[in-house]
Structures are given as structure tokens and as C-alpha cells.
C-alpha positions as CSV (number, residue, x, y, z in Angstrom):
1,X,132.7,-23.5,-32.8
2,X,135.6,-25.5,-31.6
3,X,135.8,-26.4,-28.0
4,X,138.2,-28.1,-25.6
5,X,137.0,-29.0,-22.5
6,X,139.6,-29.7,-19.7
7,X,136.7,-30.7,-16.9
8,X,134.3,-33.5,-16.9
9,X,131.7,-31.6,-15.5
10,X,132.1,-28.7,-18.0
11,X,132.2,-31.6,-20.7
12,X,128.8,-32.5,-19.2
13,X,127.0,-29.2,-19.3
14,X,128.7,-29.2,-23.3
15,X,126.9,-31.9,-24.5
16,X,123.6,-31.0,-22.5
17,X,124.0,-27.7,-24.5
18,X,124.0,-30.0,-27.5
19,X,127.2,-29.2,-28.8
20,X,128.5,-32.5,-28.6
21,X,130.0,-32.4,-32.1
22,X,131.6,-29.3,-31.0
23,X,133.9,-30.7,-29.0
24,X,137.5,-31.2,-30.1
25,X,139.1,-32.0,-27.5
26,X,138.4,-33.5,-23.4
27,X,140.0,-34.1,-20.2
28,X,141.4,-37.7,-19.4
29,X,138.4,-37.6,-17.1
30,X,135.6,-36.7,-19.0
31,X,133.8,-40.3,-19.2
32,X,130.7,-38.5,-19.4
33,X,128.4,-38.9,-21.1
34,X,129.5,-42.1,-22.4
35,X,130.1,-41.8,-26.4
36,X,132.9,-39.8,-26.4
37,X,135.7,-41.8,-27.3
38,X,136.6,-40.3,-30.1
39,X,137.0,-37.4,-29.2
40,X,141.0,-36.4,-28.4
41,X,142.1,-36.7,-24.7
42,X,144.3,-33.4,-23.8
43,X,145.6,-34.1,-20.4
44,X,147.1,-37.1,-18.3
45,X,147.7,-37.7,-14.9
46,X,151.9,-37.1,-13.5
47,X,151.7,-38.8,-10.4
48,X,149.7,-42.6,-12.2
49,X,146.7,-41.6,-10.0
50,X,144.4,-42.4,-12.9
51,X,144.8,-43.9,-15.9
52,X,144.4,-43.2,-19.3
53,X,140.7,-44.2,-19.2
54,X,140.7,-41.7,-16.5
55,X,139.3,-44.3,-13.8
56,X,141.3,-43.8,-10.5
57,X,144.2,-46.9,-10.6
58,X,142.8,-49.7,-8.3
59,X,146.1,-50.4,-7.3
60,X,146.5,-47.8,-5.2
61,X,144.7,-47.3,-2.2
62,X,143.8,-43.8,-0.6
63,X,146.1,-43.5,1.7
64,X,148.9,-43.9,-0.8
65,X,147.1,-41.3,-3.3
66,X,147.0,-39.2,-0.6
67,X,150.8,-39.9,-0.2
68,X,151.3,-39.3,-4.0
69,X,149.4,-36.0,-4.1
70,X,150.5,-34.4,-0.9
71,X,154.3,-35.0,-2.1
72,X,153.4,-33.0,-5.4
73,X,152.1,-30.5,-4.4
74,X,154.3,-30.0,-1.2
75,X,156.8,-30.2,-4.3
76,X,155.1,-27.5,-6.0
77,X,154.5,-29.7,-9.0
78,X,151.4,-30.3,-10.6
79,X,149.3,-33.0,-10.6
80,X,148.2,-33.1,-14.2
81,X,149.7,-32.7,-17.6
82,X,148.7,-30.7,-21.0
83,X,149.3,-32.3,-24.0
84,X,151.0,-29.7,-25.9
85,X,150.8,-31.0,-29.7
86,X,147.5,-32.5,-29.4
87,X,145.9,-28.8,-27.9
88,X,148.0,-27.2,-30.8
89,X,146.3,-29.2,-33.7
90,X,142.9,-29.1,-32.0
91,X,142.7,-25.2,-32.9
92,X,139.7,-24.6,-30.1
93,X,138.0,-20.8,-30.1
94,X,136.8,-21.9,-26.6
95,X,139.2,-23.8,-24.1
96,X,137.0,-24.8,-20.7
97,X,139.5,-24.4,-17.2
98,X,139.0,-24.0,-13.6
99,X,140.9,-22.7,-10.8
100,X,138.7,-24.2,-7.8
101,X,141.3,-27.1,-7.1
102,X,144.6,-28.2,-8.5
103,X,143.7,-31.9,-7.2
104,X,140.7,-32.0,-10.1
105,X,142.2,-30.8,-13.0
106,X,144.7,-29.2,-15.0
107,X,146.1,-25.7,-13.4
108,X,144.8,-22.3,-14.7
109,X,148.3,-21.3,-15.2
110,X,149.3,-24.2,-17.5
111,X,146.6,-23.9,-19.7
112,X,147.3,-20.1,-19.9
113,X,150.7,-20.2,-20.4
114,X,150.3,-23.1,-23.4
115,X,147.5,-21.2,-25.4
116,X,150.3,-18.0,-25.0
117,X,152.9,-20.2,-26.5
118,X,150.1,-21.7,-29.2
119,X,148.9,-18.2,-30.4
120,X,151.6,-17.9,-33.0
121,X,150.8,-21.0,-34.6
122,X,147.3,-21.1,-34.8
123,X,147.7,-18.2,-37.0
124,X,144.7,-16.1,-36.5
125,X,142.3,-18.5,-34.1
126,X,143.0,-16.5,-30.6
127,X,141.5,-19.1,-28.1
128,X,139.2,-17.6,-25.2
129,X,140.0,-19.8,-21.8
130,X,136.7,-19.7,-19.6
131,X,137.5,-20.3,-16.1
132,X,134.5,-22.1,-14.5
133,X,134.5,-22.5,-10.5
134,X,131.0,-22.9,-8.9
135,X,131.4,-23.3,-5.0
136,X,127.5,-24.1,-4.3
137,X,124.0,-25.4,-6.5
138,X,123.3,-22.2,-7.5
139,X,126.9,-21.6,-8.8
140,X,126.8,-24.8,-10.9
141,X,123.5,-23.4,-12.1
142,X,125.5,-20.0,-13.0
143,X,128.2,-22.1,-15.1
144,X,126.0,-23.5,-17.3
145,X,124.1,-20.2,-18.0
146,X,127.8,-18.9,-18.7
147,X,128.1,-21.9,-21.1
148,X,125.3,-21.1,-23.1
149,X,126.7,-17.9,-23.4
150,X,130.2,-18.3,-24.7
151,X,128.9,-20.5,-26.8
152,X,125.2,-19.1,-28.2
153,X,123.4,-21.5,-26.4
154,X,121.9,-19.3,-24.2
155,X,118.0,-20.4,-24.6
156,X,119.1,-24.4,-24.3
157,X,120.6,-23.1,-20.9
158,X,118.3,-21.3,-19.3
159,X,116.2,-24.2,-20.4
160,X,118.6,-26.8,-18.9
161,X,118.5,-24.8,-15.3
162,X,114.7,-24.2,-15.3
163,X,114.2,-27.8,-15.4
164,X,116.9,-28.5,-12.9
165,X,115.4,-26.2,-10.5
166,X,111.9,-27.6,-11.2
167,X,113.6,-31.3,-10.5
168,X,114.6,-29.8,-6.7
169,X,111.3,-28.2,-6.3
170,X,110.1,-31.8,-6.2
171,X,112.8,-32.9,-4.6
172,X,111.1,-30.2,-1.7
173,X,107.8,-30.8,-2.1
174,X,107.8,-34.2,-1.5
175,X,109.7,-33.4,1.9
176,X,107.8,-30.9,3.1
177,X,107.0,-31.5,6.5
178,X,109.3,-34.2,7.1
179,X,109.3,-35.0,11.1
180,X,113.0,-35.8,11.5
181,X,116.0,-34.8,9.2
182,X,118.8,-37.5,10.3
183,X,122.3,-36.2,11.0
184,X,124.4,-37.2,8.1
185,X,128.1,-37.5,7.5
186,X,129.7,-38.1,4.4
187,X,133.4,-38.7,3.5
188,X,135.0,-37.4,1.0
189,X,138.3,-39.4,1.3
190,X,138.7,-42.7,3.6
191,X,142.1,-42.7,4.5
192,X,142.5,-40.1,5.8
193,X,139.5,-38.9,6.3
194,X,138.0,-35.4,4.5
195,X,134.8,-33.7,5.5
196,X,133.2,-32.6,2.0
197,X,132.7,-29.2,1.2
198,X,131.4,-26.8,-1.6
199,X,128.2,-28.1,-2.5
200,X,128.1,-31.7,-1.0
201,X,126.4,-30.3,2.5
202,X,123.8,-28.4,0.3
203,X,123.1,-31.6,-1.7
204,X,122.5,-33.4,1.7
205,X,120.5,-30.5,3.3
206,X,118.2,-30.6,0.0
207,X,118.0,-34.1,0.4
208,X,116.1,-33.7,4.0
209,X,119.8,-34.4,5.9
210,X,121.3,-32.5,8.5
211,X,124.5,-32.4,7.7
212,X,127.1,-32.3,10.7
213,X,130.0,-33.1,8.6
214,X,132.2,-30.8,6.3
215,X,130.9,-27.1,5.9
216,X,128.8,-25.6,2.5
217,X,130.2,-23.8,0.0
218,X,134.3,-24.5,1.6
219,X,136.7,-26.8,0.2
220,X,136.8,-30.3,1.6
221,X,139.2,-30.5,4.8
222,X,141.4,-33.4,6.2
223,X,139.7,-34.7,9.4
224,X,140.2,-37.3,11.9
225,X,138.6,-40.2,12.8
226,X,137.6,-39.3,16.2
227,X,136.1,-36.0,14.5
228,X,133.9,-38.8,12.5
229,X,133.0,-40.5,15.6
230,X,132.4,-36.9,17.3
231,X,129.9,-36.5,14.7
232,X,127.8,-39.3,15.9
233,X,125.7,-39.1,12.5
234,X,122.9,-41.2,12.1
235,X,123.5,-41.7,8.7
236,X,127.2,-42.2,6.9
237,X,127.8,-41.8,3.3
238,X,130.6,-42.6,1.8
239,X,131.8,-40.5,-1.5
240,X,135.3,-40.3,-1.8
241,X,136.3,-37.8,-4.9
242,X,136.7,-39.5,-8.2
243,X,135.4,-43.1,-7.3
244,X,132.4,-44.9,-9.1
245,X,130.2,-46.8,-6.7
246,X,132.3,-50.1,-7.1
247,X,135.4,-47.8,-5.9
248,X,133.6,-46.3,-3.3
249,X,132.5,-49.8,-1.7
250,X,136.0,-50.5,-2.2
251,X,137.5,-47.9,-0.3
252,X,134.7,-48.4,2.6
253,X,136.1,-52.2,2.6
254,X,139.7,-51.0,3.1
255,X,138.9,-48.9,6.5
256,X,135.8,-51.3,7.3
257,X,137.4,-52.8,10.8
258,X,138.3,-49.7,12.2
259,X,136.8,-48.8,15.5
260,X,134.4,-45.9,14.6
261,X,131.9,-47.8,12.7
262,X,131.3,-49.4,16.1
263,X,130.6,-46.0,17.4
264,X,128.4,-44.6,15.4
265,X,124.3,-44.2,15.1
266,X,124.4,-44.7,11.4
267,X,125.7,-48.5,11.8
268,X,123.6,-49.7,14.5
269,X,120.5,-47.7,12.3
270,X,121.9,-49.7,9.2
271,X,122.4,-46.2,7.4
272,X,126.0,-46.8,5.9
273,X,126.1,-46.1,2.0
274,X,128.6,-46.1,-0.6
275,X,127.6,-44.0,-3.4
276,X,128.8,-43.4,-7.3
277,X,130.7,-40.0,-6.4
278,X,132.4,-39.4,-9.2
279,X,129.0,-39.2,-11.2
280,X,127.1,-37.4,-8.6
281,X,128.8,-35.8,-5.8
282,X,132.3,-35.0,-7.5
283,X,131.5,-32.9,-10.0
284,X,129.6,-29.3,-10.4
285,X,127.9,-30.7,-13.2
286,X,123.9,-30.9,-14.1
287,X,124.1,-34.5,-11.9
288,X,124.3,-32.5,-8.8
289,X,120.3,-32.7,-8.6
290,X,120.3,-36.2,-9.0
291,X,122.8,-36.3,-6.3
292,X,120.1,-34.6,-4.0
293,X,117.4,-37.2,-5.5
294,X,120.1,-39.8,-4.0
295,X,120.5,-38.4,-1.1
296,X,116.4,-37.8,-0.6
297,X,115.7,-41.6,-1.5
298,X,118.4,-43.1,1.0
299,X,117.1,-41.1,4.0
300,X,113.4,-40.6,3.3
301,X,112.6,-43.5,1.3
302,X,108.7,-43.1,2.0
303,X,108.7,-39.6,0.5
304,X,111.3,-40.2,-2.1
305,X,111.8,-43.3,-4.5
306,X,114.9,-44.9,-3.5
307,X,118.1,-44.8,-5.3
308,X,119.1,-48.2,-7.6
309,X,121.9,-50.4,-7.0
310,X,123.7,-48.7,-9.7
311,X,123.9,-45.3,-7.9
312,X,124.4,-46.3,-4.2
313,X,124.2,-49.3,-2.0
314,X,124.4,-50.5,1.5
315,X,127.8,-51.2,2.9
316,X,126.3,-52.2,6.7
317,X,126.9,-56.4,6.4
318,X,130.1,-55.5,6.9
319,X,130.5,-54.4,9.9
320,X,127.9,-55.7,11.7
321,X,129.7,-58.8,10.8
322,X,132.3,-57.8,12.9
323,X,129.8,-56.6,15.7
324,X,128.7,-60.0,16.0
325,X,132.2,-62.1,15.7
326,X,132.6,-59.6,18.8
């Protein structure tokens, strides 16, 4: 089987199907996991929001992303590209899509329309296109079962689940009874704001949170930062779509000496994280689960082993430098 995978997470579940060496073709995104450099990159980014490494350009802040993507798609443009020749030589049977968001990937409609215009030329290989859009754990769970099934991996895939679902059960189990479940808000975007949606509130909730930000199994919504400061969470974590841990710290920095922090619990309680969200939080992938490990080691830390600096760190020293200087 030859398959082109257009999502990072869907490249994920791929290679944890074992069909690696399947794979002829991959988002500009898929980084994941880390030896796939050789395989051929089918999309790009139209607006310069990320690069051809797919990492998010650290020139640009997120307010002016936000500019960028708002304008494009007030525009009716899309955000992302297909490379046309490169799909057309690939000769997939199994092309991997979504329709959940335009601002993650390439459009349903592009990729449908190319493979109509390839057909003729691939001269008997008749592509299937697999939309995958999980809103919640369990549907995440559902898309790799679906997977295995397009591509007669089933048994490695109900496999894959079982043990994600055992990995949670832990997760539980080591929680159970927990006296207090802090109130936890986590941002999606910095500037502006967005309350998380989908299945970032479950992965808190798992993780012995309460979360009072963003609503499960929604799309992420533009806020405000008095709405942040409304939420008066006792913990803050910061995971703004598409940023590694180093991106996320650096977003934090950029809207560190605003007023809220000030006004929140979660400074004053030093519970202000930055967290890798691109590998963790971002995308319905298998990682999910170890996004509610994350989440379980930052706020229960005597139940759960905490997260490494490599997944999530501290971003307090900031502003409580400020709180003193004032």
C-alpha cells in the first residue's frame, strides 16, 4: 500500500500501525516521529506561517499570525497549498485529510478536487481519500481503529488503543480520591487569546483539573483577557496551537507584562506552565495520553511523576519579577 498522509497526527498513528515504509508522501508538518525526512513533503504553507521544516516562523508573533490567517480566510483563500506534481508521481491508494479546521491543514475540497484532476493519469490507481476528524479522546481512539482498517492493520490497532486506554486507566487510578482538583485554564493562542476546545478540556479533566476555560469537544474560541482573568484559575497553562515548548515559552514572554498575570490564583500559587503543544495538545494523535500524563504530573505531582523539562516548564520567574519591581 501506498499512503499520503496530509496530517501530522494521522502520520503518527501511520507509523504506530507500522507502516512507516508505506508512506509516500507527508504534510509539511508531519515532524513526527522524527526519521521521516525522506519521505516527500506534499503541502506548504500560503500565508509564510510556517516553514518548510514545518516549524511555526519565529519571526512572526501571534498577533500577526493571527492577522495573516484571519485576512485569508476573511478572503476566502486557503491557508495551505497541495503540491500538485509531487501528489501526481506519488501514486497513493490511500490519501489521509480532515475537514475539522482549515487553520491545521490542507482543505477537504483541495485534496478532492486534485485527486479528480489526477485520476486520468494515474491510470488505473483510483486513490481513496479518508477524512479523519476526531472532536474528543475517544474519537482520536476511533481514527486509529479506522486506520487499521483502511489499511489491514486492524489487530495492531486495536492493540495500539487497548494500551492507550490502559495508560489513562493509570492515569485514574493513581488520582482516585484526589481532595482538590485545581481550576485550570489553558490558552490556546496568546495574542489574542483562545479558550481550547475539542479534546484539550477532557485532557485536563483526566489529568485531575477542573477546567474553567474553553468547552470539550467544541472548537477553540477567541476570548478576552478579562474572560482569562474572570476565570481566576489556579493553574494556567499555556499551549498555543502549533508551538514546541521553546515557542510556547516564547509566546508567554511576549504577553508576560500584561496585567492579568497579576490577577490570577495560578501566579501567586506559582502554577504557570508553558507546554510542548504541538506534540501533545495540538494534535488528535496517540500523544494525547501523554498530554493527560502531563497534565496529571503538573497538578498532582505526589500522585503522578512530573513532567521533564523537555515537555513543559515553569514560566512563573517572570512575572513575579515584575510583582516585586512593583
Amino acid at each position: 500500500m501506498r499512503i499520503v498522509s496530509l496530517l501530522p497526527s494521522a502520520t503518527e498513528i501511520v507509523c504506530a500501525l507500522g507502516l512507516r515504509d508505506a508512506l509516500v508522501g507527508r504534510s509539511h508538518e508531519c515532524d513526527y516521529p522524527p526519521d521521516l525526512e525522506q519521505v516527500p513533503v506534499m503541502t506548504y504553507s500560503s500565508i509564510g506561517v510556517t516553514g518548510p521544516d514545518g516549524q511555526v516562523n519565529p519571526q512572526l508573533t501571534s498577533a500577526e499570525i493571527d492577522r495573516l490567517v484571519s485576512e485569508q480566510l476573511r478572503n476566502g483563500l486557503s491557508l495551505y497549498g497541495l503540491h500538485r506534481d509531487r501528489l501526481a508521481e506519488a501514486k497513493p491508494d490511500l490519501i489521509l485529510t480532515q475537514e475539522l479546521c482549515d487553520v491545521c491543514a490542507v482543505s477537504f475540497d483541495t485534496v478532492q478536487a486534485t485527486v479528480r484532476e489526477l485520476r486520468d493519469c494515474w491510470a488505473g490507481t483510483d486513490a481513496a481519500v479518508l477524512s479523519l476528524e476526531p472532536t474528543d479522546i475517544e474519537g482520536i481512539f476511533e481514527t486509529i481503529l479506522t486506520v487499521g482498517e483502511a489499511t489491514g492493520t486492524q489487530a495492531r490497532a486495536k492493540t495500539l488503543v487497548r494500551s492507550l486506554r490502559e495508560r489513562l486507566e493509570r492515569v485514574q487510578e493513581a488520582l482516585q480520591g484526589i481532595v482538590h482538583r485545581p481550576t485550570v485554564a489553558a490558552l490556546e493562542w496568546m495574542d489574542p487569546p483562545f479558550a481550547p476546545g475539542h479534546w484539550v478540556p477532557e485532557q485536563i479533566a483526566l489529568g485531575g483539573g477542573n477546567p474553567v476555560f474553553g468547552e470539550a469537544g467544541k472548537p477553540s474560541v477567541r476570548a478576552t483577557w478579562d474572560e482569562v482573568r474572570r476565570t481566576q484559575a489556579e493553574c494556567v497553562i499555556v499551549m498555543p496551537c502549533g508551538f514546541d515548548l521553546a515557542g510556547s515559552v516564547r509566546e508567554f514572554l511576549n504577553v508576560a507584562e500584561l496585567d492579568v498575570w497579576t490577577d490570577l490564583p495560578a501566579t501567586y500559587l506559582w502554577q504557570l506552565y508553558a507546554v510542548d503543544a504541538t506534540s501533545y495538545f495540538s494534535r488528535p494523535g496517540p500523544r494525547v495520553v501523554d498530554g493527560v500524563e502531563i497534565v496529571a504530573g503538573l497538578l498532582h505531582p505526589h500522585r503522578f511523576p512530573a513532567p521533564g523539562p523537555d515537555r513543559a516548564l515553569r514560566v512563573n520567574d517572570v512575572v513575579q519579577a515584575k510583582l516585586r519591581v512593583a
